[in-house]
C-alpha positions in Angstrom: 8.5 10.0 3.2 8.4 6.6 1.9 5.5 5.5 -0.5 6.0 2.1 0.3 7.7 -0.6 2.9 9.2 -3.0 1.0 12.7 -3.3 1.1 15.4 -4.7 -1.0 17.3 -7.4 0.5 21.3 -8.6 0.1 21.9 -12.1 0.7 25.2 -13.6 1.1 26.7 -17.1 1.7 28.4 -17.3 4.9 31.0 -20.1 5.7 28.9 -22.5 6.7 27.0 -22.7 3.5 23.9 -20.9 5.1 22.3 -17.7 3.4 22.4 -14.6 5.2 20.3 -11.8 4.7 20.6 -8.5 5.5 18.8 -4.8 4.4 21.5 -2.3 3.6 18.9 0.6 3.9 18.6 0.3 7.9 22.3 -0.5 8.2 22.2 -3.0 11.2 20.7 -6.7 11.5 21.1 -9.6 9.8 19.0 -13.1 9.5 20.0 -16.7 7.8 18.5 -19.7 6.6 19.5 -23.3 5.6 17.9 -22.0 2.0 17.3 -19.0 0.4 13.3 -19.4 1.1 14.0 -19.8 4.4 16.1 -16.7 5.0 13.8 -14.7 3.2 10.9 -15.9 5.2 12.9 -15.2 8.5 14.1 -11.9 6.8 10.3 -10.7 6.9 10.4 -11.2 10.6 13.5 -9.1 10.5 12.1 -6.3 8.2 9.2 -6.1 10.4 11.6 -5.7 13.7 13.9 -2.6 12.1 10.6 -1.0 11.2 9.3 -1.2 14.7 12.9 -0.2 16.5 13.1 2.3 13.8 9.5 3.8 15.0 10.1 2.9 18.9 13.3 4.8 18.8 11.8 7.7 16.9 13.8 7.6 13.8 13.5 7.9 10.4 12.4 5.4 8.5 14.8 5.2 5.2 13.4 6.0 1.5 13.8 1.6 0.1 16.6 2.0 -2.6 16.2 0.2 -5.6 15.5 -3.2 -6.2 17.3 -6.1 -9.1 17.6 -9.5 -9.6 20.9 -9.4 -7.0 18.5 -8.3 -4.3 15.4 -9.0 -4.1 12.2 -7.1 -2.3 11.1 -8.5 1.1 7.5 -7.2 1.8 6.4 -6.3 5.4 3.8 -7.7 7.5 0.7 -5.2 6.4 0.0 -4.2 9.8 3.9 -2.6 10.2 3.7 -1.6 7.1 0.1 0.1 8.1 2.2 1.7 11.2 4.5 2.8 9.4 2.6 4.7 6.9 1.6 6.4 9.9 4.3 6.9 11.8 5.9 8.7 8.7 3.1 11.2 7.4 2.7 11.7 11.4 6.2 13.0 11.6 5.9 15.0 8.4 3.1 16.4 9.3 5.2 18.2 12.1 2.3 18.1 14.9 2.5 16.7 18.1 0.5 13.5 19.3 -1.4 16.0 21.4 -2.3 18.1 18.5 -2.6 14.9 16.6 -5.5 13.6 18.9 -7.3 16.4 18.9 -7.4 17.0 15.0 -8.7 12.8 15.6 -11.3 14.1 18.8 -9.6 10.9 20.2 -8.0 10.4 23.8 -4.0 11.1 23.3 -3.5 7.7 24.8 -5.1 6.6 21.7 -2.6 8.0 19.5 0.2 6.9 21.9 -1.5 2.9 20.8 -1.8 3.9 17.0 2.2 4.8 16.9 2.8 2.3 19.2 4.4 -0.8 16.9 3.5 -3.3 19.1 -0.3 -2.6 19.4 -2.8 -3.9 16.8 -4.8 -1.3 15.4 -7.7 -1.7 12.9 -6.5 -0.6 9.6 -10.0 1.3 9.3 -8.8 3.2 12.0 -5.2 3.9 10.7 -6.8 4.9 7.6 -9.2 7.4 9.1 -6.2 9.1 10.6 -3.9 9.1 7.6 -6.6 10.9 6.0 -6.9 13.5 8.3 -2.8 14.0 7.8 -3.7 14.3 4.0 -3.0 10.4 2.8 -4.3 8.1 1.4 -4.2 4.5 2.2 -3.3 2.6 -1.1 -3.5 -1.2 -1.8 -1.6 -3.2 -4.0 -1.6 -6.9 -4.6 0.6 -8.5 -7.2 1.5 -12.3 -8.2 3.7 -13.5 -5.3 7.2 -14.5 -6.3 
């Protein structure tokens, strides 16, 4: 399981002069931008979409490789990154969302909306219940490139 959700990012120069950007660690997808800026501000919006799929789809969500000066980290919107924390120490954890809601004393639909990607949930909440998995939320803050 990941401890983080920020992924390294390859950007290439395609014919047209533009910069693409993709994130080798999913394998799939790809963004551009008239500037570097640009595609790494559209490659968020990207990052955040292969998260999601990855979490819709039921997959695993892949361990970021390393990051250097040729690619350069692209950070997540918090609230994927929030679902994905979850999403990942719920799948370790090896329970069922059943199982899951009752170890919450929550309604399973509410479980259903806390995996869900595409459902805004309070990070008080998601915090509550990566506690009860054994996590601990964490929160960094650094200068921003």
């Amino acid at each position: 399981m990941p401890d983080g959700y920020n992924y390294p990012a390859d950007i290439q120069r395609d014919e047209d002069g533009r910069h693409v950007v993709a994130f080798p660690d999913f394998g799939w997808g790809a963004t551009d931008g008239a500037t570097k800026e640009e595609a790494l501000a559209e490659a968020r919006d990207l990052l955040r979409e292969l998260i999601a799929t990855t979490i819709r789809e039921g997959g695993d969500l892949p361990e970021p490789s390393p990051i250097g000066e040729e690619r350069p980290m692209v950070v997540p919107p918090v609230q994927i990154a929030l679902k994905a924390a979850l999403y990942d120490a719920w799948r370790h954890a090896g329970i069922s969302r059943r199982q899951f809601a009752r170890d919450l004393d929550v309604a399973e639909s509410e479980v259903r909306r806390m995996l869900n990607p595409d459902h805004a949930t309070k990070a008080a909440t998601i915090d509550r219940a990566l506690r009860r998995l054994g996590k601990r939320l964490s929160v960094t803050v650094s200068e921003a490139a």
